[in-house]
C-alpha positions as CSV (number, residue, x, y, z in Angstrom):
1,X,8.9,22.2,5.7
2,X,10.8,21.7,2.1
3,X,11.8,17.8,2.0
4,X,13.9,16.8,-1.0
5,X,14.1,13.1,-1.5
6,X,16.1,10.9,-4.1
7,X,15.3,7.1,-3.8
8,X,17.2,5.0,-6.1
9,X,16.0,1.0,-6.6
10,X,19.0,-0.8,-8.8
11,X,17.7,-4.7,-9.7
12,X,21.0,-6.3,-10.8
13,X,19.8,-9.8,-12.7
14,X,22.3,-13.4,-12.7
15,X,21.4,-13.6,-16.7
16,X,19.6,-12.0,-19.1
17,X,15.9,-10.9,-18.8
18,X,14.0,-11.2,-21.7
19,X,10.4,-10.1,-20.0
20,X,9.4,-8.1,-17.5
21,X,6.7,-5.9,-15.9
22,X,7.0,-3.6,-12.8
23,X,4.5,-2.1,-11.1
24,X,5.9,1.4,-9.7
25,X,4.1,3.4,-6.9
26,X,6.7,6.0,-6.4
27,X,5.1,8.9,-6.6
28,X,3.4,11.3,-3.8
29,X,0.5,13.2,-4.8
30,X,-0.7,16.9,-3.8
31,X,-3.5,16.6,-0.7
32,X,-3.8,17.3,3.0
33,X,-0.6,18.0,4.6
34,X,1.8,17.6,1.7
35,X,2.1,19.8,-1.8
36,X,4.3,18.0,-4.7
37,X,6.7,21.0,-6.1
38,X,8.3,18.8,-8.8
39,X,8.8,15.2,-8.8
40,X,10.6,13.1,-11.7
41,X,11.0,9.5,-12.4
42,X,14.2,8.0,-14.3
43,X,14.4,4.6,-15.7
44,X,17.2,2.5,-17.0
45,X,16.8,-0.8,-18.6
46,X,13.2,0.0,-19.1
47,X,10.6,2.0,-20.3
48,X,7.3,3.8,-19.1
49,X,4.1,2.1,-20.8
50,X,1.5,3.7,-19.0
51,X,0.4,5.8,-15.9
52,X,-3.0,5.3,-13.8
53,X,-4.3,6.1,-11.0
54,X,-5.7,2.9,-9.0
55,X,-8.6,2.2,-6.5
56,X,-6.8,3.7,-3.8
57,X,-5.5,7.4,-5.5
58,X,-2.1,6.0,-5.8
59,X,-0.7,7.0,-9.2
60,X,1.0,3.8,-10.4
61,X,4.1,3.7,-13.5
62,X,3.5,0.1,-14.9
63,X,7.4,-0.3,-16.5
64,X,8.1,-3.0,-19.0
65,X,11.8,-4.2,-18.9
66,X,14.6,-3.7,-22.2
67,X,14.9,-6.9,-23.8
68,X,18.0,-8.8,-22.5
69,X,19.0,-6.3,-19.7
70,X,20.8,-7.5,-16.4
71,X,20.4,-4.3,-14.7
72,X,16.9,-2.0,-14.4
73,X,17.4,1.3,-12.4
74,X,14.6,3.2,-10.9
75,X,15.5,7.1,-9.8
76,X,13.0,8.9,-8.1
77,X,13.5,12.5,-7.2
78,X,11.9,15.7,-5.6
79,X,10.6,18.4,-3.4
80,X,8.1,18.4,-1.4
81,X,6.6,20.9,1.1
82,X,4.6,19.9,4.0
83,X,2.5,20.9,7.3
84,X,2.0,19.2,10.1
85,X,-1.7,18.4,10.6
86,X,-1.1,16.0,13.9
87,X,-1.4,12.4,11.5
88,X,-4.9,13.8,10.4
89,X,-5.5,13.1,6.5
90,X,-8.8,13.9,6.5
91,X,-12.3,12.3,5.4
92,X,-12.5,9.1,2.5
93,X,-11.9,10.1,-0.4
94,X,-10.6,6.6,-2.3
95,X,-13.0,5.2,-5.0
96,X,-13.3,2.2,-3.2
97,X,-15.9,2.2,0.2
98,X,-14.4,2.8,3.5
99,X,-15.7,-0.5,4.6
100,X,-13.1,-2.3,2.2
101,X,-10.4,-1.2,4.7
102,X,-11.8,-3.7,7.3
103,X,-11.0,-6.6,4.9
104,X,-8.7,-9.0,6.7
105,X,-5.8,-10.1,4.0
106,X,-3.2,-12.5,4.5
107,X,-0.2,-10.2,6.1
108,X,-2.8,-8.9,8.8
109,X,-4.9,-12.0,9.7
110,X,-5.3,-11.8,13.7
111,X,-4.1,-14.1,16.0
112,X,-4.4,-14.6,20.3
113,X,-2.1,-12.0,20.4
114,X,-3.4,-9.1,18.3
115,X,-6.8,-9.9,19.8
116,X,-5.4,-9.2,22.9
117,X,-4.1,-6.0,22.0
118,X,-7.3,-5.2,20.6
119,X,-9.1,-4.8,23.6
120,X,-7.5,-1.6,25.0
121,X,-9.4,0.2,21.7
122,X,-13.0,1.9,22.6
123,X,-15.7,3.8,20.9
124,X,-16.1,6.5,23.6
125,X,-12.3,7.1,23.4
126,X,-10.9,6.0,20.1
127,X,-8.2,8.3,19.6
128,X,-6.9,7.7,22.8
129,X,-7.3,4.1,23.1
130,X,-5.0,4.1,19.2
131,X,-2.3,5.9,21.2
132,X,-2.5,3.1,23.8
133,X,-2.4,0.6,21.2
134,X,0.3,2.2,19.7
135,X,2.4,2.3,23.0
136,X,1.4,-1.6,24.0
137,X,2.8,-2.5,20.7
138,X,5.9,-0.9,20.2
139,X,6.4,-1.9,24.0
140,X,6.0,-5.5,23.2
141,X,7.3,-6.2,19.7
142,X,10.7,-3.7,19.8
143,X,12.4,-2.4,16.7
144,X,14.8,-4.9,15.4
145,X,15.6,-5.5,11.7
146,X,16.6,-8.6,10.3
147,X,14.4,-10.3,11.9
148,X,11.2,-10.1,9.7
149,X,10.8,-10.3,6.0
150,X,8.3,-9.0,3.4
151,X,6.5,-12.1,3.8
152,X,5.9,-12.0,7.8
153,X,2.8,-11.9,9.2
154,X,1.6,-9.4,11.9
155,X,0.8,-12.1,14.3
156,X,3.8,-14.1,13.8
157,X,6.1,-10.5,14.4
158,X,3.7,-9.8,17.6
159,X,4.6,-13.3,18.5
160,X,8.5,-13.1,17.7
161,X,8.9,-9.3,19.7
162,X,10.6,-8.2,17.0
163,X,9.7,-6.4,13.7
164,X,10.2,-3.4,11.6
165,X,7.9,-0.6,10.5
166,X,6.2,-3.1,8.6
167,X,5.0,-5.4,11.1
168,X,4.1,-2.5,13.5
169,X,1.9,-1.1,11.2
170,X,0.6,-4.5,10.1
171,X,-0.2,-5.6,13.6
172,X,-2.1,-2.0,14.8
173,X,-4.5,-2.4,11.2
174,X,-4.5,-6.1,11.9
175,X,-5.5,-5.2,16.0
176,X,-7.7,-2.3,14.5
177,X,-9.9,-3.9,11.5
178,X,-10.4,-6.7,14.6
179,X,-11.8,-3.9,16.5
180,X,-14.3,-3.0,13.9
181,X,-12.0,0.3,12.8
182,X,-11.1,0.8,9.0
183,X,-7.3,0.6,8.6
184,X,-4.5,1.0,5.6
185,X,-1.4,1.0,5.1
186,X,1.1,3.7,4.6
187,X,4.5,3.8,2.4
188,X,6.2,7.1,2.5
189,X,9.2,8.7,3.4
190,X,10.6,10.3,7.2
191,X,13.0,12.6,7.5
192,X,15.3,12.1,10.6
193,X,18.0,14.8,11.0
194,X,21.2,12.9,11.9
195,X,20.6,10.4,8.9
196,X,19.7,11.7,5.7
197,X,20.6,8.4,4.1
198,X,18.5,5.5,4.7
199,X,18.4,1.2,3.5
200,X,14.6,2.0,2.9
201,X,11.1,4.1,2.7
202,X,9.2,4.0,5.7
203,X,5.9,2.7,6.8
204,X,2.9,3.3,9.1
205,X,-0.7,2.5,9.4
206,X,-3.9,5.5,9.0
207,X,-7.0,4.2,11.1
208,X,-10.3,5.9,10.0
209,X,-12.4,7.5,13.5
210,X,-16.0,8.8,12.8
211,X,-15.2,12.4,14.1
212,X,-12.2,12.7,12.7
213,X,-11.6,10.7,9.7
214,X,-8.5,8.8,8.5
215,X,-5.1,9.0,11.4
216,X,-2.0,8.4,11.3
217,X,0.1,6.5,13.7
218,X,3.8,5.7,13.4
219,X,4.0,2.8,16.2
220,X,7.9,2.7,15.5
221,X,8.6,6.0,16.7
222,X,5.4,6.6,18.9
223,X,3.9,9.7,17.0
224,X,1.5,10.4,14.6
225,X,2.9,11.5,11.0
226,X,3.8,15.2,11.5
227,X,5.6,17.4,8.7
228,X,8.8,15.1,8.8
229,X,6.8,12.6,6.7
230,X,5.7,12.3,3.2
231,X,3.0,10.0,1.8
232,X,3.5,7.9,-1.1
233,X,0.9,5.5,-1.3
234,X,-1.4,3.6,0.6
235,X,-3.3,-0.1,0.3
236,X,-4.4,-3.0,2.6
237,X,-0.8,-3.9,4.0
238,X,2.3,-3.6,2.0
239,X,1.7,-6.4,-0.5
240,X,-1.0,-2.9,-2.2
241,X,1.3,-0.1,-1.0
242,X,4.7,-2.3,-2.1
243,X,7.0,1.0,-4.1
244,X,7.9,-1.7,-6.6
245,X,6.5,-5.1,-7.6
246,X,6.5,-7.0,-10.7
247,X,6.8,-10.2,-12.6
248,X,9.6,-11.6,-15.0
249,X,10.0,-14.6,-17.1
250,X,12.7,-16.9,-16.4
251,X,14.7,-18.6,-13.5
252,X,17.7,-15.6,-13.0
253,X,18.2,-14.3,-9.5
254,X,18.6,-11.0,-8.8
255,X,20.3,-8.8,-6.2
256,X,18.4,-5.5,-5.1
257,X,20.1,-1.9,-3.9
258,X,18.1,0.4,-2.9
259,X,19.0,4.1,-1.3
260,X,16.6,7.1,0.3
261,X,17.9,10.2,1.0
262,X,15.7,12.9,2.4
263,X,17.1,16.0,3.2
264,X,15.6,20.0,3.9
């Protein structure tokens, strides 16, 4: 399938900002399931500094802001063509070991109630019992927004019943590295038909089996990632995979805009 996408991030600042670094992860790379046709990055209010690709194989823009702007504008745009491969990415490949994906960070620290869904996973079984997990969760923490933040931790959305893509795929890595299973984070992009405009990216969790390698599993809509989806970048939780994150000097607030389209 040919997936264009244009996502457009629009900071608009109280006052003046007279320093500023972002930290862009905006761009999907050529592998398994997914070839990058073109892709292109606008900035206003800023400038590109440098481009690296970090622990994970996430290429990462590190912007620097124009002196004394009150706006910074972020365009990303392109086509992309992918298969679906069932939510199978394949074996590691990241320069950091597979067993750093069991680290527990602050978003996915377990509680009583990710434990609990941790015991329907299994060795013998493990594909199976991740579709189980996948189904408990979405059954017990339904799709709600405004009800979570970036700042919400998995247990405390497992515990609310309410959460995002975010906290679903925070609690199943949270549930899974509690398990013993490797897990990351996903930001990307879905296509759904009947709304090619969309508030935000979208997010799921890949959990590494022995036979199969890394999975994905979209708990939000009950699937694993087929060729509706596109894969940005991946980390720990979404503090690593975050599109955009930065520091600034000074005491302005800002608003934030930000717009996805993803059309065939």
């Amino acid at each position: 399938m040919l997936l264009n996408v244009t996502h457009c991030t629009n900071y608009k600042f109280t006052a003046p900002v007279h320093y500023a670094l972002q930290q862009v992860k905006l761009t999907p790379a050529t592998r398994f399931g997914q070839r990058v046709i073109s892709w292109n990055v606008e900035i206003n209010g800023g400038r590109k500094e440098l481009s690296y690709i970090d622990e994970y194989n996430n290429k990462v823009d590190l912007l620097s802001i124009t002196n004394n702007t009150s706006n910074i504008s972020i365009k990303c745009s392109g086509e992309i063509e992918t298969t679906d491969t069932n939510g199978i990415i394949g074996l590691h490949d990241e320069l950091v070991p597979l067993v750093f994906f069991t680290r527990t960070t602050e978003l996915t620290t377990p509680g009583s109630m990710i434990r609990n869904f941790s015991k329907v996973i299994t060795r013998d079984n493990s594909l199976r019992s991740f579709y189980e997990l996948s189904a408990a969760i979405i059954d017990a923490v339904k799709y709600k927004t405004d009800t979570t933040n970036v700042l919400t931790r998995a247990e405390d959305a497992a515990q609310s019943g309410s959460g995002v893509c975010q906290d679903h795929a925070h609690i199943m890595i949270a549930a899974a590295r509690y398990a013993g299973f490797p897990a990351r984070y996903v930001n990307g992009y879905l296509y759904i038909q009947d709304k090619k405009e969309q508030s935000a990216s979208h997010a799921w969790a890949e959990i590494y089996l022995d036979a199969i390698g890394w999975v994905g599993f979209d708990v939000s809509n009950g699937i694993s990632p087929n060729d509706l989806y596109i894969r940005v970048a991946v980390g720990l939780d979404a503090h690593d995979a975050a599109p955009i994150k930065g520091i600034r000097y000074g005491d302005q607030d800002e608003s934030l805009l930000v717009s996805v389209i993803v059309e065939q």
